[in-house]
C-alpha positions in Angstrom: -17.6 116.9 409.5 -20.3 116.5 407.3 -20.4 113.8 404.6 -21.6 113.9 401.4 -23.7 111.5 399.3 -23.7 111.3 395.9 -27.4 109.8 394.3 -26.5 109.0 390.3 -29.8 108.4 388.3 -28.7 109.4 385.5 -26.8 106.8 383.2 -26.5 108.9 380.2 -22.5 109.6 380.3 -21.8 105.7 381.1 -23.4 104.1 378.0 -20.5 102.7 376.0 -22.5 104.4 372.7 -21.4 107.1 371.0 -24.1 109.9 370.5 -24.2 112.6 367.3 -23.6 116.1 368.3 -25.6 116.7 364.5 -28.5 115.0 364.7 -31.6 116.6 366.4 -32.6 113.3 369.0 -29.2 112.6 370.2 -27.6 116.0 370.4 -28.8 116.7 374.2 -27.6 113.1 375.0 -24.2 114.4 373.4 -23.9 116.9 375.6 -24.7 114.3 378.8 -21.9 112.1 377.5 -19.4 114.6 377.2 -19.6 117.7 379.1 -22.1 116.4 382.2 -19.6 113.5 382.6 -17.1 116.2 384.2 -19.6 117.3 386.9 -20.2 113.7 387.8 -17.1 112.9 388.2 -16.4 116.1 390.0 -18.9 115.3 392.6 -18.3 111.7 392.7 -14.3 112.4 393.8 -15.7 114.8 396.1 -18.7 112.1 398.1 -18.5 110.2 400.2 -20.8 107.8 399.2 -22.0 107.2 395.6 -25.6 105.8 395.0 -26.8 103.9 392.2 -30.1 102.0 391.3 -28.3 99.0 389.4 -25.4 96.3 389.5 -24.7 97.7 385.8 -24.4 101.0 386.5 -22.1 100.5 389.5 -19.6 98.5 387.4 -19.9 101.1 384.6 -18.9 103.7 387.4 -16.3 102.0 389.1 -14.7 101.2 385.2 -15.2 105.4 384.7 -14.4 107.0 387.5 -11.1 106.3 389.6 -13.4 105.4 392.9 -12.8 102.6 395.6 -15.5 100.0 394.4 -16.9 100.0 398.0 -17.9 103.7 397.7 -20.2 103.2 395.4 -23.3 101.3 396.8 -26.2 99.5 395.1 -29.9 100.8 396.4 -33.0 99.8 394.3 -36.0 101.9 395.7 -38.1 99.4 398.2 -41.3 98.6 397.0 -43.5 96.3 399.4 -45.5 93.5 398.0 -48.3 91.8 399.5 -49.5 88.0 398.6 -53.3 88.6 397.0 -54.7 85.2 396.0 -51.8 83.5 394.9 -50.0 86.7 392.9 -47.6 89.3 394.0 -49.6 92.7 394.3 -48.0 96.1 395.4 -49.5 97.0 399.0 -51.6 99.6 399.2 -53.4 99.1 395.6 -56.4 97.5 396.0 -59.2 96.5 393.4 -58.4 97.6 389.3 -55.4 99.9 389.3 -52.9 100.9 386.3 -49.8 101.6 387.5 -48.6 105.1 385.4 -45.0 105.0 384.8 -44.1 108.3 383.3 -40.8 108.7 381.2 -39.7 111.1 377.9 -39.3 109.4 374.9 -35.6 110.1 374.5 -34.2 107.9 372.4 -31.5 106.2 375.1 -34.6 104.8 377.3 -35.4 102.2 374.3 -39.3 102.4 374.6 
């Protein structure tokens, strides 16, 4: 039998804030919030195993969606740190290094 995992990145259709189908920047988060919902939830009854990147987002899930609170499992992506002169630095990096984050500038990720 082969099981099924379920990785949710996407918070969109658990933010308790109610997006405008009429204006311009929020109507694609709209349509996150209430039509994507459905295929999350779909696939959520259907895994296994439900993986999210946050304590909030877990409890936001298990209040949505009618899952058993131990199928849904907490996994922040592992990043190693190494001690350089006293501060926390992120192996691998050496000497003057930006770190480049790269994200949209919907209006949900509050930049």
């Amino acid at each position: 039998m082969t099981r099924k995992t379920l990785y949710l990145h996407q918070p969109i259709p658990f933010f308790a804030y109610k997006w405008s189908l009429f204006k311009k920047e929020e109507s694609i988060l709209w349509l996150y919030t209430n039509i994507y919902c459905y295929m999350i939830k779909a696939s959520a009854r259907e895994a296994d195993q439900v993986i999210v990147q946050t304590e909030w987002l877990r409890e936001r899930v298990s209040d949505i969606l009618p899952l058993a609170r131990d199928k849904i499992v907490v996994e922040r992506p592992a990043i190693k740190t190494i001690d350089v002169g006293g501060s926390k630095c992120i192996d691998g990096l050496k000497g003057k290094h930006k770190l480049f984050y790269p994200a949209s500038e919907m209006i949900y990720k509050n930049h």
